[in-house]
C-alpha positions in Angstrom: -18.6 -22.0 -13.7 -18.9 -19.7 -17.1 -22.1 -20.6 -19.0 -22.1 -20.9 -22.7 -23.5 -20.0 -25.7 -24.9 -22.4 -28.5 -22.1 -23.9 -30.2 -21.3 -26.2 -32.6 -21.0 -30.0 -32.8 -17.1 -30.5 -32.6 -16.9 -27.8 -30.1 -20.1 -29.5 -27.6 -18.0 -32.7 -28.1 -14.9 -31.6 -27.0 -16.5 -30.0 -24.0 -18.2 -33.2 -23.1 -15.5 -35.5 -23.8 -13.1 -33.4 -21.4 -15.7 -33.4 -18.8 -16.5 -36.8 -18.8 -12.4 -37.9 -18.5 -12.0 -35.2 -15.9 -9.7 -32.9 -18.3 -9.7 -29.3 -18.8 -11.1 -27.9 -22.2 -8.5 -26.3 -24.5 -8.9 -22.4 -26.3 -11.0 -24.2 -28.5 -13.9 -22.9 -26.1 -13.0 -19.2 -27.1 -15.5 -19.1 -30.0 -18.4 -20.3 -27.4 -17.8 -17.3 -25.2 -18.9 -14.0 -24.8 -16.8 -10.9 -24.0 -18.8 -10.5 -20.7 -17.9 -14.3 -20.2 -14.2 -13.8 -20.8 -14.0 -10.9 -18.6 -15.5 -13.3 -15.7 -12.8 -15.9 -16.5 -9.7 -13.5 -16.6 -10.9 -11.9 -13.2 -11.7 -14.8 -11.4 -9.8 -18.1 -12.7 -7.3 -19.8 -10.9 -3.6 -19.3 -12.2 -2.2 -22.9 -12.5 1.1 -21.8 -14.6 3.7 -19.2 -15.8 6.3 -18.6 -18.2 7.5 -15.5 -19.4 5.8 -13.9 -22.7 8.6 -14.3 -25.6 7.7 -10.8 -27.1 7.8 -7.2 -25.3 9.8 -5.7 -22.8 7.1 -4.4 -20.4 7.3 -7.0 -17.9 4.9 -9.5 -19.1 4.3 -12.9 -18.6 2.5 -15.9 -20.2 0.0 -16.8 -17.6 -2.4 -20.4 -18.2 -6.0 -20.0 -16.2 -7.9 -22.6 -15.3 -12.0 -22.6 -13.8 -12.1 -26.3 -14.1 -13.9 -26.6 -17.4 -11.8 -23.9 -19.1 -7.9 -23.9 -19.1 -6.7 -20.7 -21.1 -3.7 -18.7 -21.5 -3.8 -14.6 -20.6 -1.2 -11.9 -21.1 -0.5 -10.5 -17.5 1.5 -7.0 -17.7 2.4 -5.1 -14.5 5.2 -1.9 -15.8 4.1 1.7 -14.4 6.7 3.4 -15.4 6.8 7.2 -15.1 10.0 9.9 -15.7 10.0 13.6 -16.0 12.5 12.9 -18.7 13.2 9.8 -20.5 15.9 9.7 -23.3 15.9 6.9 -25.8 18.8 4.6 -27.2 18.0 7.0 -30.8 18.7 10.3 -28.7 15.0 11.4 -28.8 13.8 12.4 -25.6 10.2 12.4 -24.0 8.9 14.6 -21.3 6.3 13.2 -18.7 7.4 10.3 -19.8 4.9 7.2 -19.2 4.7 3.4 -19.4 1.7 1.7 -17.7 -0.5 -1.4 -18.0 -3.6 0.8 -16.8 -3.6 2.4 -20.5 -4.4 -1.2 -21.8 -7.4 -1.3 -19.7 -8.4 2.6 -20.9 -7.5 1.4 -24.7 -10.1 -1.6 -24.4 -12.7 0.6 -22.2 -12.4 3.6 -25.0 -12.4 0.6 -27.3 -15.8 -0.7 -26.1 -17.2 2.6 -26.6 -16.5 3.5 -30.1 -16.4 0.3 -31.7 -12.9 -1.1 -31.7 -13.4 -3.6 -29.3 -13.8 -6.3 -32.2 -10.1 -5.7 -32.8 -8.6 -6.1 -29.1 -8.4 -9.0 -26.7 -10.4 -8.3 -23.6 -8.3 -6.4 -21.1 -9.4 -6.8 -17.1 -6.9 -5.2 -14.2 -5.8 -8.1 -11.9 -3.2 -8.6 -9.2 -0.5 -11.2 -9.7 2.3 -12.2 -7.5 1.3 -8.8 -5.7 1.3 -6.5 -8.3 -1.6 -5.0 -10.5 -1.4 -5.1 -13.8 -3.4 -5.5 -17.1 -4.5 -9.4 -18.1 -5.5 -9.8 -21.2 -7.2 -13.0 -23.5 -4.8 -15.3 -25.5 -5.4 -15.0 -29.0 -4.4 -17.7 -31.5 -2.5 -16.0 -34.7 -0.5 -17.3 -37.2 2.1 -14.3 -37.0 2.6 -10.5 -36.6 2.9 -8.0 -38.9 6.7 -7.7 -38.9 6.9 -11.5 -39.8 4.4 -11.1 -42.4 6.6 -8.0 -44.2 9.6 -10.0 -43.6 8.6 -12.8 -45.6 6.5 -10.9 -48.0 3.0 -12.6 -47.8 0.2 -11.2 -49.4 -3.4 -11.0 -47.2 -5.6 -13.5 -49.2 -8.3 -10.6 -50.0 -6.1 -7.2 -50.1 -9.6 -4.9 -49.6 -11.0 -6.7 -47.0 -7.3 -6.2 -45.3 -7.5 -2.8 -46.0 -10.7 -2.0 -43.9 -9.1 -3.6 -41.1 -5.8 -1.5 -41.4 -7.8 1.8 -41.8 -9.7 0.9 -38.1 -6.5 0.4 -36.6 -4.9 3.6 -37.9 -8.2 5.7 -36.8 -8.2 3.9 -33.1 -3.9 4.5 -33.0 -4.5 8.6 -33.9 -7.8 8.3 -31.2 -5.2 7.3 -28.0 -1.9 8.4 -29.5 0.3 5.6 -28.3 4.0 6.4 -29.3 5.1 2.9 -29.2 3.1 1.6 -32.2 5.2 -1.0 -33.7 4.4 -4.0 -36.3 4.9 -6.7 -33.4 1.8 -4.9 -31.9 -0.3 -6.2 -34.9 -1.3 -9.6 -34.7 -2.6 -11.7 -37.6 -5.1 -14.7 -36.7 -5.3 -17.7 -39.2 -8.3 -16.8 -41.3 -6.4 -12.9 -42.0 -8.0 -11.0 -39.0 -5.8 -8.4 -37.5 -5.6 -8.0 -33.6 -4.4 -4.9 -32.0 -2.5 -5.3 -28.7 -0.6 -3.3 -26.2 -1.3 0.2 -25.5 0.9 0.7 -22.5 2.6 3.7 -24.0 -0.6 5.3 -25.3 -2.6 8.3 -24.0 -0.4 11.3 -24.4 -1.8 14.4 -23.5 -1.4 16.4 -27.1 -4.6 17.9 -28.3 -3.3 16.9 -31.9 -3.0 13.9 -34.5 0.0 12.1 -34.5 -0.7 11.2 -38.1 -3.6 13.1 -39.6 -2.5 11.5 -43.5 -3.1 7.9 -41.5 -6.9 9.1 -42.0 -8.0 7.9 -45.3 -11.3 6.1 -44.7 -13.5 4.8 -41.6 -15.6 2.0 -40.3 -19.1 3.7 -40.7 -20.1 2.6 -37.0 -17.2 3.3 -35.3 -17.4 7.2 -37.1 -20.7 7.1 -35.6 -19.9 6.3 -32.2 -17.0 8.6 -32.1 -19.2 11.3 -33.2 -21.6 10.4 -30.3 -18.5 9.7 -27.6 -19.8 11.5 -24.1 -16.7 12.9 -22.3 -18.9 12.2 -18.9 -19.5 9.1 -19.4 -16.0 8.4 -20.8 -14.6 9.6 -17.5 -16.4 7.4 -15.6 -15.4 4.8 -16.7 -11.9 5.1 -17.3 -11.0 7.6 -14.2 -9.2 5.0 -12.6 -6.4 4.6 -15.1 -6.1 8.1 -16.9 -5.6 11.5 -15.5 -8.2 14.4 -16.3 -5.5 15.7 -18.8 -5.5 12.4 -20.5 -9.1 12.1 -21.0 -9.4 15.4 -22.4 -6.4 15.0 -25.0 -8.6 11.8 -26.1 -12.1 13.9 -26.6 -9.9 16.8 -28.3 -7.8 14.0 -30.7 -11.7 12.5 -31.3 -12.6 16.3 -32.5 -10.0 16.7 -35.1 -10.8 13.0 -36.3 -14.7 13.7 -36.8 -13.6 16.7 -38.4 -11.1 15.5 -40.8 -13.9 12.6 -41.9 -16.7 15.0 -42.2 -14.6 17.4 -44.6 -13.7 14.6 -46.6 -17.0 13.5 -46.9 -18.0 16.6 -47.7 -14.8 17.1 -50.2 -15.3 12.8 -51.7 -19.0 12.0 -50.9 -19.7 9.3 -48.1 -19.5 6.3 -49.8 -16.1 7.1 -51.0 -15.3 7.6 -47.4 -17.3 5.8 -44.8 -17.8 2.0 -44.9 
């Protein structure tokens, strides 16, 4: 059973009143756990239900776990997908083409490590109906970024949407994923933006996808980019990137220190870092 943190009234009532009648508690638990405590849950909870994901085309599915005290839902995605060639319904082609759950565990592992981890779900690797694949926390959101253009609503507080947007566009030039796409960009009910699915990330260029994308930057995640070990990056994400991959991340993290430190040089810090 997953301990908890302290937590609030409604939340400890809830808990209690679902223990006592013998009922699973709800996502309302989310708030009371840690990441560590997650990441036990994903990995070791028992799968009691499935339906398929209504977004995405990456063979996922909507899976609900359950420890006996906790019943939440996970993203489980199992495509590995890799072509020499793969040409595109717009006539674009892609050489060493890949699609593969095991960059959404490198995303949240390189995510971890430079400070971008506030802005993913937890990602674990876990086996499901005999294939791996990449399980991932349900997060509760109000919409995605598409519907959110499409129906032309403002964020509540336009600055404190911008810092947000200006992490995810530093962490998207950091793994070069060449599927980025506005349904990747989820919106939680009180305006905080989630970042999901990286399965097409990771491409082994040495340069910026979007250099302009780098206006400003979250002052600790500059600083743990600047201090990223490529050792210690390896070791931990070895198992689901190549030697070429990880190298195309520490020389993308380069030019992205770079670009910062001459506009900091050019604008002054505080016009730059945050």
């Amino acid at each position: 059973m997953l301990t908890f943190q302290k937590s609030g009234p409604k939340l400890l009532l809830v808990t209690l009143l679902c223990l006592c009648c013998g009922l699973p508690s709800t996502a309302d638990d989310a708030p009371a756990l840690t990441k560590d405590q997650i990441k036990q849950f994903l990995l070791t909870a028992k799968i009691v239900g499935d339906r398929p994901a209504k977004k995405g085309i990456t063979e996922t599915h909507r899976l609900t776990l359950s420890e006996g005290t906790i019943t939440h839902d996970a993203n489980f995605q199992s495509i590995d997908e890799h072509q020499f060639a793969k040409e595109f319904s717009d006539g674009h082609k892609e050489m060493r083409f890949v699609d593969s759950y095991k960059y959404n565990i490198a995303a949240y592992i390189l995510a971890e490590m430079v400070g971008f981890d506030d802005m993913m779900p937890v990602y674990v690797e876990r086996k499901y109906q005999g294939k791996d694949g990449s399980l991932s926390w349900w997060l509760s959101v109000k919409m995605d970024e598409v519907e959110r253009i499409a129906k032309k609503i403002e964020p509540p507080d336009q600055d404190a949407w911008n810092l947000q947007m200006y992490k995810v566009r530093v962490f998207d030039e950091l793994v070069y994923d060449t599927d980025v796409n506005l349904t990747n960009v989820l919106i939680s009910p009180d305006w905080k933006i989630w970042r999901i699915d990286f399965s097409r990330a990771f491409r082994t260029f040495h340069a910026l996808k979007n250099p302009k994308d780098l206006v400003r930057c979250d002052r600790h995640m500059f600083e743990l980019m600047k201090a990223l070990n490529a050792d210690e990056f390896t070791a931990k994400a070895k198992p689901y990137l190549t030697k070429e991959e990880i190298k195309a991340v520490m020389a993308r993290r380069d030019l992205i220190v770079q670009s910062f430190q001459n506009k900091i040089a050019e604008q002054g810090e505080a016009q730059v870092l945050y």
